[in-house]
C-alpha positions as CSV (number, residue, x, y, z in Angstrom):
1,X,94.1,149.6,99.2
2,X,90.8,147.2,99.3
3,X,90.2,145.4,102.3
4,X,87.9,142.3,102.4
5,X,84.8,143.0,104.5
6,X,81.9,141.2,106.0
7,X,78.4,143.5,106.5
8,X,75.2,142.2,108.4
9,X,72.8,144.1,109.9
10,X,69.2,145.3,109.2
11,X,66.8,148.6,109.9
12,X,65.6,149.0,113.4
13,X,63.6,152.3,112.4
14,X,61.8,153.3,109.7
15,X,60.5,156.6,108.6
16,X,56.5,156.1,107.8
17,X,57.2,156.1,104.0
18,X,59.1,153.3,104.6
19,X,62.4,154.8,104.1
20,X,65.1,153.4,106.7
21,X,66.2,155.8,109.5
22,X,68.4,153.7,111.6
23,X,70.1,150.6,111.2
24,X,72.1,148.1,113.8
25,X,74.7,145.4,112.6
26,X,78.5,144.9,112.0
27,X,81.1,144.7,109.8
28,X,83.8,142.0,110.0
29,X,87.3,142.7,108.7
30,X,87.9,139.2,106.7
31,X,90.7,140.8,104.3
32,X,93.3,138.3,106.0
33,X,90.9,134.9,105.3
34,X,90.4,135.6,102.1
35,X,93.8,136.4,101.0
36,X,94.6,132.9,102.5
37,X,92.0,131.4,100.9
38,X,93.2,132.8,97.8
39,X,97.2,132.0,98.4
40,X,96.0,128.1,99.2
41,X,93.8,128.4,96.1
42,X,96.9,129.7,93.7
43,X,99.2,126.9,95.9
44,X,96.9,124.2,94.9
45,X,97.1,125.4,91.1
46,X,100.3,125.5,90.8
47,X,101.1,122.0,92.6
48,X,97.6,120.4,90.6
49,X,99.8,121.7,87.3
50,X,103.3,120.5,88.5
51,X,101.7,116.7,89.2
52,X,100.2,117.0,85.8
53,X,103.0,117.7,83.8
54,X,105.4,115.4,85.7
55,X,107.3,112.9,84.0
56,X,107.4,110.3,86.6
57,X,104.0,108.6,87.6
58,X,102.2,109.9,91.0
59,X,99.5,107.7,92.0
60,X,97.3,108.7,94.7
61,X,95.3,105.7,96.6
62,X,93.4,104.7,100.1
63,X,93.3,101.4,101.2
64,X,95.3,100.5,97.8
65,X,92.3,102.0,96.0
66,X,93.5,104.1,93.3
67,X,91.7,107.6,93.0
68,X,94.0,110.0,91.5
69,X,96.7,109.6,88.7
70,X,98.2,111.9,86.5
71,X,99.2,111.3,83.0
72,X,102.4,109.7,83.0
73,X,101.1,107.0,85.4
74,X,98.5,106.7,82.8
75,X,101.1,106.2,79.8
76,X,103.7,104.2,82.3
77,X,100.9,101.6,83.2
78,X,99.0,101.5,79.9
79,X,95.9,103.2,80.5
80,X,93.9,105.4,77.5
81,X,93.5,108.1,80.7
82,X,94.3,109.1,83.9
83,X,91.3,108.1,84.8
84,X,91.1,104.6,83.4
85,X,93.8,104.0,86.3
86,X,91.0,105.3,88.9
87,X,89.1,102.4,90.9
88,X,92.0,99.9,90.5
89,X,94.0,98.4,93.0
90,X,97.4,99.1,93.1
91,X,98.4,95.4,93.7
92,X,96.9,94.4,90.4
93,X,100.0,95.8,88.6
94,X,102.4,93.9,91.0
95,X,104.0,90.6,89.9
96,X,103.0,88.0,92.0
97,X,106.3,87.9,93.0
98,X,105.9,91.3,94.4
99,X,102.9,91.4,96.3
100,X,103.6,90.3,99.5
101,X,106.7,93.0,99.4
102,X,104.1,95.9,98.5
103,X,101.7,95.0,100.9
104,X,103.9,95.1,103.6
105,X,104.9,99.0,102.4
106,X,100.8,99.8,102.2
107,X,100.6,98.3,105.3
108,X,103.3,100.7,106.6
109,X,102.4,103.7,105.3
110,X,98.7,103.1,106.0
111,X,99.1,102.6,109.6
112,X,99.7,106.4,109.8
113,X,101.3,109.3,108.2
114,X,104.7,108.3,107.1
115,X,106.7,107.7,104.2
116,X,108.6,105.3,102.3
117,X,111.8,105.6,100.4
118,X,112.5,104.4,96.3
119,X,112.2,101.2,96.2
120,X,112.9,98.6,92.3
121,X,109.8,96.9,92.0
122,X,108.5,94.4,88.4
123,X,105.2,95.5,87.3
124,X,102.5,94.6,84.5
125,X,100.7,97.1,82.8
126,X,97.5,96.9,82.0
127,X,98.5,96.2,78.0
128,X,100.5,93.5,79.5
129,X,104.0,94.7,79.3
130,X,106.2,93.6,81.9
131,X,108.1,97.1,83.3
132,X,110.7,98.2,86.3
133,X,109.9,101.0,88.4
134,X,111.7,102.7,91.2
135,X,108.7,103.5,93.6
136,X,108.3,105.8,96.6
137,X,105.5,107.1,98.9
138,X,103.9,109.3,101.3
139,X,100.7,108.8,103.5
140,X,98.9,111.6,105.3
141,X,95.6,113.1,106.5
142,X,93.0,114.2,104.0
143,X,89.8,115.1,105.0
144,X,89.9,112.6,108.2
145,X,91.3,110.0,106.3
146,X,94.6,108.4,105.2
147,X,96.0,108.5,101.8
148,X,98.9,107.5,100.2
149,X,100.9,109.6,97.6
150,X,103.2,107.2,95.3
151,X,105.7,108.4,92.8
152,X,107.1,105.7,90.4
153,X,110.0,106.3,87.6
154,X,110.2,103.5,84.7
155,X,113.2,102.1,84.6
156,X,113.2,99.4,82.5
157,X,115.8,100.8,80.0
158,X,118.0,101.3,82.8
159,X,117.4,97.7,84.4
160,X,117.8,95.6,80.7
161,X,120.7,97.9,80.5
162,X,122.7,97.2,83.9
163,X,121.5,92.9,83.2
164,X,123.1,93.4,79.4
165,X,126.5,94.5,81.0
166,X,126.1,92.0,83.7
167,X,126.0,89.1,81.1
168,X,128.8,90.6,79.2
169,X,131.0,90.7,82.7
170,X,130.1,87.0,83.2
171,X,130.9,85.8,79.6
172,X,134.1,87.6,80.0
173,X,134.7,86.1,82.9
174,X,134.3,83.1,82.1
175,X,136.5,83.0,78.4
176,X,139.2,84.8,80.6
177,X,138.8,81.4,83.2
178,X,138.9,79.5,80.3
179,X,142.1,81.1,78.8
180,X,143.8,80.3,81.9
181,X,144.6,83.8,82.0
182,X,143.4,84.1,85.3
């Protein structure tokens, strides 16, 4: 098969019409770099394209700085485009009633590589809908420097949901107290 293969060299002797007699130099088998080079390449494809087409929002950020999302985040926090998220602070979409809470995980998983497990959190988007997300994330070294990896799932339906049957538990609860059933 075809190997990969570095040449250098150059001609050492000439004939006197110029034509080369003798040349020195050498020749580099690279064939194993630059298959990995091209494995890492088709790995980064194929993960870019999975984080694309995920339905769950992954936000990447340093320093709470966002600098990547993909297009769910952009949907889930109202944004025209992924990158109409980019150069916003995380924070902004936090309740205030939130904040201190995320800070303390970007402080965890900013003081090294770490991670941090799903966690409900109330959000605003940037059209000003008020939204529930489960959200989890990852820090580690990129090119010398820490970023953080978060994944969030809406789940607002869910939420409304589980507070609907919640009510309807306590109204029942409180005709069947009434009753004197109980």
């Amino acid at each position: 098969g075809w190997r990969w293969l570095r040449v250098t060299g150059q001609v050492t002797r000439r004939h006197q019409d110029g034509r080369a007699l003798r040349m020195s130099g050498t020749i580099a088998d690279i064939d194993d770099r630059k298959r990995a080079e091209e494995a890492l390449r088709e790995t980064e494809q194929r993960y870019r394209l999975l984080v694309e087409l995920a339905p769950d929002a992954v936000i990447v950020h340093c320093h709470g700085m966002i600098e990547y999302a993909n297009p769910a985040a952009a949907r889930m926090f109202g944004a025209t485009s992924p990158k109409g998220l980019s150069g916003l602070e995380l924070e902004e979409f936090a309740r205030p009633e939130e904040r201190h809470r995320i800070r303390e995980r970007l402080r965890h998983l900013e003081a090294g590589p770490g991670w941090l497990g799903f966690e409900q959190r109330r959000m605003t988007t940037l059209d000003g809908r008020d939204i529930v997300v489960e959200g989890a994330g990852v820090s580690f070294l990129e090119r010398d420097r820490l970023v953080v990896q978060s994944v969030f799932r809406d789940v607002t339906d869910q939420a409304r949901s589980r507070d609907a049957l919640a009510e309807r538990e306590q109204r029942f609860r409180d005709v069947a107290e009434a009753s004197g059933e109980f």
